[in-house]
C-alpha positions as CSV (number, residue, x, y, z in Angstrom):
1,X,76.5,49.4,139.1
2,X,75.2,51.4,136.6
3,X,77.0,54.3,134.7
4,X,75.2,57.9,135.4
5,X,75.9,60.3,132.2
6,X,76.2,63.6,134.5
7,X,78.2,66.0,135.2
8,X,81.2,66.1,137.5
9,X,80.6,67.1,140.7
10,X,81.1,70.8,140.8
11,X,84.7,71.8,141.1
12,X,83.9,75.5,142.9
13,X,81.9,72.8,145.7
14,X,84.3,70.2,146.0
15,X,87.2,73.0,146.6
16,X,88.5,72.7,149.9
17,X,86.3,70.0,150.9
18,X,87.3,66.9,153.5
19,X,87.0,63.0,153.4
20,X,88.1,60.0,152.2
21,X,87.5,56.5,152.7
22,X,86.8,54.4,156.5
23,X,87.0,50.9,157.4
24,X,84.9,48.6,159.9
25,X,88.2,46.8,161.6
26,X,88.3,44.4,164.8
27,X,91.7,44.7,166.7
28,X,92.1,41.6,168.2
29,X,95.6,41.7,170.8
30,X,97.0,38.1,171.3
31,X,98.1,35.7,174.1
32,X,101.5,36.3,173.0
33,X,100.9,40.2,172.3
34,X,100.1,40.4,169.2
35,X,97.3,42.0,167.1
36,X,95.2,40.0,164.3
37,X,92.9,42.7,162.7
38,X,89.7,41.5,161.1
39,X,88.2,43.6,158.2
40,X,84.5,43.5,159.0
41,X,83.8,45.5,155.4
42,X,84.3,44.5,152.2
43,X,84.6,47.4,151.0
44,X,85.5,51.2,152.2
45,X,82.7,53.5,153.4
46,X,83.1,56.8,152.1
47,X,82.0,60.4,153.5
48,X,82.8,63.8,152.5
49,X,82.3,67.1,153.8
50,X,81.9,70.0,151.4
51,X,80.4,72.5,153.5
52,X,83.3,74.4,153.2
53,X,82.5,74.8,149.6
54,X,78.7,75.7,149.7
55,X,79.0,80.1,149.9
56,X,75.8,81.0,148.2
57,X,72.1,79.6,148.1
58,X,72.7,79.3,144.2
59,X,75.6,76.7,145.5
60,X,73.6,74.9,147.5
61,X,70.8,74.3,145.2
62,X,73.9,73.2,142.5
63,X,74.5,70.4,144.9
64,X,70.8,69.3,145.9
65,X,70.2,69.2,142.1
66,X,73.4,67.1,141.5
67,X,72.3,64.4,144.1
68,X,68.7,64.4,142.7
69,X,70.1,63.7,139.3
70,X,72.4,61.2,140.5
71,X,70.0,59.1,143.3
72,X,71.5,59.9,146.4
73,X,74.6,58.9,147.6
């Protein structure tokens, strides 16, 4: 992974915003009644919701030009 020299995501954006990190996880239940969990990701899947954040079209573009700078996701 390469490092992107940008900006931090905008603070009046990520204000009151949602999210955090999911997992892919099997729940296997025993014979004997117990549970074996199998982690199907390596690694976490994150999503966010900032919604919240976005109040004015000025906003909005701030945060489509972020993405566009940083490719995506």
């Amino acid at each position: 992974m390469s490092f992107i020299e940008t900006p931090r995501f905008p603070d009046d954006i990520s204000y009151g915003s949602k999210g955090g990190p999911s997992w892919n996880t099997s729940v296997i239940t025993l014979n004997s009644g117990y549970e074996k969990r199998n982690k199907n990701w390596t690694n976490a899947r994150y999503s966010y919701d900032v919604a919240y954040g976005i109040k004015t079209q000025a906003e909005l573009l701030a945060l489509v030009d972020y993405f566009n700078r940083v490719g995506g996701k």
